[in-house]
C-alpha positions in Angstrom: 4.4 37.3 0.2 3.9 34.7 -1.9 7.8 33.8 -2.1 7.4 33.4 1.2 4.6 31.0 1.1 6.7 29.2 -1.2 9.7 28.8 1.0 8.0 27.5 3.8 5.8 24.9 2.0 9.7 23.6 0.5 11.1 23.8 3.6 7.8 21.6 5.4 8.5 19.7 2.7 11.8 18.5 3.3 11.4 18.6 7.2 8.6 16.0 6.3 11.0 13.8 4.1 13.1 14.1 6.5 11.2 12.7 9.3 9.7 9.9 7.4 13.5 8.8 6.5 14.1 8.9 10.0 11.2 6.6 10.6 12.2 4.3 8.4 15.9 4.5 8.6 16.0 1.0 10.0 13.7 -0.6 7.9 15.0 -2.4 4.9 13.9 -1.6 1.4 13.8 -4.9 0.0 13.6 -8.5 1.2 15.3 -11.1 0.0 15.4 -15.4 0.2 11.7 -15.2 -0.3 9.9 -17.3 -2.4 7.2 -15.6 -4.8 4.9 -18.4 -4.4 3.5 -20.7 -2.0 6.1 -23.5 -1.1 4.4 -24.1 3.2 3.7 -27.6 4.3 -0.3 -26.9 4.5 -2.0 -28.8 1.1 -3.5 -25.6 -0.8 -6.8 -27.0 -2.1 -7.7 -24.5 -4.7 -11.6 -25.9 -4.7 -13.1 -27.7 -1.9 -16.9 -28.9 -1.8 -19.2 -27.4 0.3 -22.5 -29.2 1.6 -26.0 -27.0 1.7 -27.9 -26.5 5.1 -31.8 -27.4 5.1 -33.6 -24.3 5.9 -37.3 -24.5 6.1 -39.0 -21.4 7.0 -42.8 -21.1 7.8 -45.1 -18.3 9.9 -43.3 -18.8 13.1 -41.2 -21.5 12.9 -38.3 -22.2 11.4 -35.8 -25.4 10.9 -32.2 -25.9 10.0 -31.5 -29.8 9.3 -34.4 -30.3 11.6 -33.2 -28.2 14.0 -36.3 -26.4 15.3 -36.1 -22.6 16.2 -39.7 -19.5 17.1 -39.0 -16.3 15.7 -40.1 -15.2 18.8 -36.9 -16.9 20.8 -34.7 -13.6 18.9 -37.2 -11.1 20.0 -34.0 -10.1 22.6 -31.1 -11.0 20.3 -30.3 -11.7 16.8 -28.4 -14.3 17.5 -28.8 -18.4 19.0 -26.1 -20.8 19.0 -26.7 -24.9 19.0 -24.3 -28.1 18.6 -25.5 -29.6 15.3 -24.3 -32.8 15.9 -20.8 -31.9 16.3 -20.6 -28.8 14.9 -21.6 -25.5 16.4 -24.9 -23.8 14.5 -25.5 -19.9 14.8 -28.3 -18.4 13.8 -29.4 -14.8 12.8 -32.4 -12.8 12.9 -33.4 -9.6 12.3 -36.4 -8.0 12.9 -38.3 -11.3 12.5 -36.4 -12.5 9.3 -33.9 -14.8 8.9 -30.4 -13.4 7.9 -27.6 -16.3 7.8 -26.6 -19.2 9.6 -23.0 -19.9 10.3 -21.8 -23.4 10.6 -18.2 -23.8 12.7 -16.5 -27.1 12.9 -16.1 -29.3 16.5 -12.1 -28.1 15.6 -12.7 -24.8 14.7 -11.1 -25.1 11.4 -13.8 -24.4 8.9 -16.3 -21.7 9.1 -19.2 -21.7 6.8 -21.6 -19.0 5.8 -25.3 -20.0 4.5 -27.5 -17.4 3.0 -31.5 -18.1 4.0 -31.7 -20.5 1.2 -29.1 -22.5 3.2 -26.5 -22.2 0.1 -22.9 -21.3 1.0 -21.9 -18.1 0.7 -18.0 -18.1 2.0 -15.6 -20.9 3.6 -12.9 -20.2 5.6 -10.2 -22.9 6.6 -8.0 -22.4 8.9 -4.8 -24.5 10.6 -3.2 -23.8 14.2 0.2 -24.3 15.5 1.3 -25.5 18.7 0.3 -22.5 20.6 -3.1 -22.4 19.0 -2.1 -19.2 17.0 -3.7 -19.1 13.7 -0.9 -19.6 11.1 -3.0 -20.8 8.0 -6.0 -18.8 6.6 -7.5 -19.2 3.1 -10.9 -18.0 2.1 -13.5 -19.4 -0.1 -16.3 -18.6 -2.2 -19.8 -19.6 -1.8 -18.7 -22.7 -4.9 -15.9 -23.9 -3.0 -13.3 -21.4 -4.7 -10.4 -20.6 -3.4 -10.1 -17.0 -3.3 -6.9 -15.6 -1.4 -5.5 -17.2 2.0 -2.3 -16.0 4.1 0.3 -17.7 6.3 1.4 -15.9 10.0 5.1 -16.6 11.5 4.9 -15.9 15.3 7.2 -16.0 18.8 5.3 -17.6 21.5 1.8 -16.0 20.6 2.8 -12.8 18.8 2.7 -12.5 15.2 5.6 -11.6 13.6 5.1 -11.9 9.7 1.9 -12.5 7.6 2.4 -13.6 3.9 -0.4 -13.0 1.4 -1.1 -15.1 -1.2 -3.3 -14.6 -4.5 -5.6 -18.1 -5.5 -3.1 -18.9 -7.8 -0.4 -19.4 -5.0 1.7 -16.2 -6.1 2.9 -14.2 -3.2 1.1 -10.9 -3.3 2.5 -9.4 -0.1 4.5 -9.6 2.9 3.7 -7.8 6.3 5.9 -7.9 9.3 4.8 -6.3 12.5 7.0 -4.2 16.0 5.8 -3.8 19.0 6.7 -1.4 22.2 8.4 -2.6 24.9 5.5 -3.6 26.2 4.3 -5.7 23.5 2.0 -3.5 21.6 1.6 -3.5 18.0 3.4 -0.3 17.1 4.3 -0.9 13.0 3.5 -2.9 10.0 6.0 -2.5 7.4 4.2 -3.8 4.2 6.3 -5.2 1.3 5.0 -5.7 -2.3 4.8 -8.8 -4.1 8.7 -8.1 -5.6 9.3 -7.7 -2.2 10.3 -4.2 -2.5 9.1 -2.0 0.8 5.6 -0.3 0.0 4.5 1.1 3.5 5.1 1.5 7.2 2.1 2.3 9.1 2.7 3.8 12.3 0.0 1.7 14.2 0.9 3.6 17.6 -0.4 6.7 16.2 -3.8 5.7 15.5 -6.8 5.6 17.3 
């Protein structure tokens, strides 16, 4: 009985292999002609200065850079949105405490978290293309620090490829995306930073 048993889990076994093979029988296992660090047009700035918000918070009241806002205006929501001069200013509260506030620039390339303190917490920076698709991300820390960012290649306004890099500019992965015929995201086929095929997730397939 238990040679049986055996048989069968070798013989799943290789059907399995065999399948996955299949899947990935078009998929090369290696890339080549890409650089392993950072050479895009988009000036990498590995620190960047981040201002503080003035948050002054009393019984009912509260103010960000004079901006006044009643606890009792989130009794509904936890969240209220403002132009700061020409920035956009959210606001979060929670059960009658101040969480965050989240600063977005008038061209929506930075977005800045502030703890209740109103110190930074997290930047990101972001640069479009012509179609508006985001193809420059990078992500800060609450100093200014650059922490990780990625580049996306797309057709028209589908991404194609995403390139991950590490703070120090070194390419830490490469991800390139298929979709059905009728345009859904059906793979990602991940590639480690020598560029040697890690992955293919079946996106299709989950839920």
């Amino acid at each position: 009985m238990k040679k049986v048993i055996s048989i069968i889990a070798v013989l799943a076994c290789i059907f399995s292999l065999g399948a996955c093979a299949k899947k990935q029988e078009n998929v090369p296992q290696e890339l080549k002609d890409i650089p392993n660090a950072y050479v895009g047009d988009v000036d990498v700035q590995k620190k960047i200065k981040i201002g503080d918000l003035n948050i002054v918070i009393k019984n009912k009241l509260f103010y960000v850079n004079d901006i006044e806002f009643s606890f009792k205006d989130f009794e509904n929501t936890e969240k209220l949105s403002t132009n700061m001069g020409k920035e956009m200013l959210d606001v979060y509260v929670k059960g009658g405490t101040l969480q965050k506030c989240v600063v977005t620039s008038a061209d929506n390339t930075t977005v800045t978290e502030y703890n209740i303190e109103g110190k930074s917490t997290s930047m990101t920076v972001v640069t479009y293309d012509e179609y508006g698709n985001q193809n420059y991300v990078a992500y800060y820390d609450g100093e200014g620090n650059l922490k990780n960012f990625y580049t996306a290649t797309f057709e028209g306004t589908t991404m194609t490829e995403k390139r991950e890099y590490s703070a120090d500019l070194d390419l830490v992965a490469v991800i390139q995306y298929e979709y059905d015929k009728n345009g859904k995201l059906a793979k990602e086929i991940i590639y480690d930073s020598k560029l040697q095929l890690k992955e293919v997730k079946d996106v299709s397939e989950e839920k």
